[in-house]
C-alpha positions in Angstrom: -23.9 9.9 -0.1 -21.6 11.9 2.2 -23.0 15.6 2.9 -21.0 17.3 5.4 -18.3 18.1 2.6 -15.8 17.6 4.3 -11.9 18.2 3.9 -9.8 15.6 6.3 -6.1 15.6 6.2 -3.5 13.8 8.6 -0.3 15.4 9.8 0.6 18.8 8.2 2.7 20.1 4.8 4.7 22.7 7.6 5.4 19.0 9.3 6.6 16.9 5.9 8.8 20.7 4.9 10.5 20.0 8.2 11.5 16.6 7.4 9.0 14.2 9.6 8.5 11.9 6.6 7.5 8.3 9.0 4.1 7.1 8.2 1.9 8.0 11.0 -2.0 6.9 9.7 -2.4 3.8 7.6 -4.7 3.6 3.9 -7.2 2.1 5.4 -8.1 4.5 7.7 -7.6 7.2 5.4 -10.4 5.3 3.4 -12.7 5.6 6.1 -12.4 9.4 6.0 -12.6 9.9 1.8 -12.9 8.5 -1.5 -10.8 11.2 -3.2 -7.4 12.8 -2.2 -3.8 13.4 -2.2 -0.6 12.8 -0.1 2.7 10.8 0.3 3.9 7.4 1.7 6.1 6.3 4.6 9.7 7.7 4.4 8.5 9.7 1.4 8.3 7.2 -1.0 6.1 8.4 -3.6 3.0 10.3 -4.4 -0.6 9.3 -3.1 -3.6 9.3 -5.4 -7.0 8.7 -4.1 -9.5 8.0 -7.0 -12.7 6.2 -6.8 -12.0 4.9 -3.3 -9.0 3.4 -4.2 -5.9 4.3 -3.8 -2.4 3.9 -5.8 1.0 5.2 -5.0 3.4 6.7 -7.9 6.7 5.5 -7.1 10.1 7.0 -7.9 11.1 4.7 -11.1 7.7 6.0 -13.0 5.6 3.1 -11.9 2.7 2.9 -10.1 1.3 0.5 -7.9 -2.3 -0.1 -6.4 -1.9 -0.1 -2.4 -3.6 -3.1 -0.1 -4.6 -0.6 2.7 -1.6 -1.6 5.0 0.8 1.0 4.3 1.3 4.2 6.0 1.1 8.0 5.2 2.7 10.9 7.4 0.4 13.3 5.4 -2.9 13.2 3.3 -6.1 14.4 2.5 -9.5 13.2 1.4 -13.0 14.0 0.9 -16.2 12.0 -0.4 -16.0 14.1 -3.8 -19.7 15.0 -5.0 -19.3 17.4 -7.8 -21.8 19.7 -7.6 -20.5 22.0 -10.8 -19.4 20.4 -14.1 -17.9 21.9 -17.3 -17.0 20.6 -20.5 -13.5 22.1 -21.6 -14.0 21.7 -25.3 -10.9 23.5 -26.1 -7.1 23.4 -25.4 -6.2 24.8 -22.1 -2.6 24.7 -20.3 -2.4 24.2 -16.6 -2.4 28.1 -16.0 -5.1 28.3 -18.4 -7.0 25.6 -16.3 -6.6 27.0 -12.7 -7.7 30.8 -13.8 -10.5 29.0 -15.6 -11.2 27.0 -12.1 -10.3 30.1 -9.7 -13.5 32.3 -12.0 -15.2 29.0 -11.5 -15.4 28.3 -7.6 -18.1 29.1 -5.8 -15.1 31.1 -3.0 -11.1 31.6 -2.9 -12.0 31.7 0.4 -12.4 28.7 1.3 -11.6 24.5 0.5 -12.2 22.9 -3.0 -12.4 19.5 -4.4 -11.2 19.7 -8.0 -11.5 16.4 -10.4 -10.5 17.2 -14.3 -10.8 13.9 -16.3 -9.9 14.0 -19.4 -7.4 13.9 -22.5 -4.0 15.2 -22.0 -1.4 16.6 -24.8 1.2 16.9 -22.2 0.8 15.8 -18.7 4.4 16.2 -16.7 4.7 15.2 -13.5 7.3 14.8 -10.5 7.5 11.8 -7.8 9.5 12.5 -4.2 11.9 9.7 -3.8 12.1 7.2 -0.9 14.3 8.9 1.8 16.4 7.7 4.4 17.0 8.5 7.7 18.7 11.1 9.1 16.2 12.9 6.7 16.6 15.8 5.0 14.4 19.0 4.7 11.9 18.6 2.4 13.1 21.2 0.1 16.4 19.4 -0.3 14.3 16.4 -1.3 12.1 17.4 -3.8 15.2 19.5 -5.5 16.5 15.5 -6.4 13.3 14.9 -7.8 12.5 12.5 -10.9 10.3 14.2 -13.3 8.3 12.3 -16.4 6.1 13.6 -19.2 3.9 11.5 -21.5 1.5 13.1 -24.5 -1.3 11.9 -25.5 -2.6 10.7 -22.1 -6.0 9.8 -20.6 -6.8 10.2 -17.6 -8.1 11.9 -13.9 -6.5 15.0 -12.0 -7.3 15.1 -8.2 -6.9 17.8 -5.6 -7.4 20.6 -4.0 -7.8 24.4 -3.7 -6.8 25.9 -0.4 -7.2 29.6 0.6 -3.9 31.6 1.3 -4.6 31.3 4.6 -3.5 27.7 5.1 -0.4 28.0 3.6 1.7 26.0 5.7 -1.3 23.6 7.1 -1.5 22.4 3.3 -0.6 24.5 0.3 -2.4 27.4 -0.7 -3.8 27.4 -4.1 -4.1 24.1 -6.2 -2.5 21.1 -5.2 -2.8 18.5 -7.8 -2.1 14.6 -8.9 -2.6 12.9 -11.7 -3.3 9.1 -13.2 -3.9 7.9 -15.9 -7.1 5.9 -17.0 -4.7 2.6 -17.5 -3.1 3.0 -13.6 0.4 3.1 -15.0 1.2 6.5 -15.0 0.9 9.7 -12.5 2.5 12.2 -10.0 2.4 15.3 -8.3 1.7 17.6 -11.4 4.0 20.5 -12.4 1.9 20.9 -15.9 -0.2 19.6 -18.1 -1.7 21.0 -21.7 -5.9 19.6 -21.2 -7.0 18.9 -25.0 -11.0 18.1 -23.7 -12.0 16.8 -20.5 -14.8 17.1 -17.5 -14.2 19.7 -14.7 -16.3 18.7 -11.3 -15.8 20.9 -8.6 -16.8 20.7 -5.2 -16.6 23.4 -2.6 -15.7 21.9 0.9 -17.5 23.2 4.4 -15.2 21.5 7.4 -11.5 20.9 7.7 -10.8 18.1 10.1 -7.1 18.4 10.6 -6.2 15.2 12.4 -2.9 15.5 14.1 -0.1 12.4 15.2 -0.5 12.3 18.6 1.4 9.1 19.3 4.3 9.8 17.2 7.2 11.3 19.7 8.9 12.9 17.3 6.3 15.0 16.3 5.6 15.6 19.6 8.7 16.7 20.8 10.0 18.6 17.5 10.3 22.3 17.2 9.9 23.5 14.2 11.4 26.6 11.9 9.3 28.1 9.8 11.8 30.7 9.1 11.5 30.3 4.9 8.2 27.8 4.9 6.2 30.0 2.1 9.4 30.1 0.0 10.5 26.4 0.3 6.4 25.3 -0.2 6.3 27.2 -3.5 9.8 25.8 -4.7 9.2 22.6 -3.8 5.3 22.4 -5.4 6.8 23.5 -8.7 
């Protein structure tokens, strides 16, 4: 068992807003750091789910495909997840419903938390980033061509995070949250769900190790406007 509780992402959201969408840090070495998380793939191309240790990429087209460890992520983030607070949701909850429930539920708003919700689903709706191409576009252009899918009646896990307004910017602020289902054929970014009963595990995070891509010259040598970053993170995260 891990026990520093700790948060580890790779590159920045205020970097993937700004358009730097090459993969930078491969699976497996993201696997090294966590066994549950969140992100995207090289040039954009899908939606990252950690779950178990494993990790699957939603693609565009509504499929989703288990990864071999080769590919590449320009941003991500992962912890060991050890729930240390479980809760039985017994009765229907919408997505709103869920995060107030979780936001009374954390042990701080003030700082990192790991959130896992498996369960059954009524309605789980979901978007997935499309594969981009160079000369990329902002990210808020990108996610405003985004493919969205809904199924009801779905099993499955929800993985993510809670991040203090502080951070908004290094990640978002608030809950960030994927979803897949128990059959590894459907999942996303989540916009909202209905919960009909599931298991809430939450785990409150102590470290952030924000790892930075140092040999990538383009990060290096970009300057970046963060002139409307708050408003373009809460269109784009739905």
């Amino acid at each position: 068992m891990n026990s520093n509780k700790i948060l580890f992402q790779h590159g920045t959201l205020g970097t993937l807003m700004a358009g730097l969408y090459d993969g930078t840090f491969s699976i497996n070495e993201l696997l090294s750091h966590g066994n549950m998380g969140i992100g995207t793939l090289d040039v954009l191309d899908g939606e990252l789910i950690v779950l178990d240790g494993e990790a699957f990429q939603a693609k565009s087209d509504g499929t989703i495909v288990k990864l071999s460890g080769k590919e590449l992520v320009p941003y991500a983030a992962v912890t060991y997840f050890e729930g240390e607070k479980y809760e039985l949701l017994e009765n229907e909850m919408t997505s709103e419903e869920v995060k107030a429930f979780l936001r009374k539920k954390m042990r701080s708003l003030n700082t990192f938390s790991a959130i896992k919700i498996k369960g059954h689903f009524k309605k789980m709706h979901v978007r997935i980033i499309p594969k981009q191409e160079k000369p990329y576009q902002r990210f808020i252009n990108a996610s405003r061509m985004q493919p969205e899918y809904t199924q009801t009646d779905v099993e499955g896990t929800i993985v993510g995070f809670f991040a203090p307004d502080l951070f908004q910017g290094a990640t978002v602020a608030g809950f960030h949250l994927h979803f897949i289902d128990k059959d590894q054929q459907f999942g996303g970014h989540i916009l909202d769900f209905v919960l009909e009963k599931g298991v809430l595990e939450i785990q409150t995070l102590e470290t952030l190790e924000q790892h930075f891509q140092i040999h990538d010259e383009t990060f290096l040598k970009s300057e970046f406007d963060e002139t409307n970053l708050h408003e373009e993170i809460q269109e784009s995260e739905g």
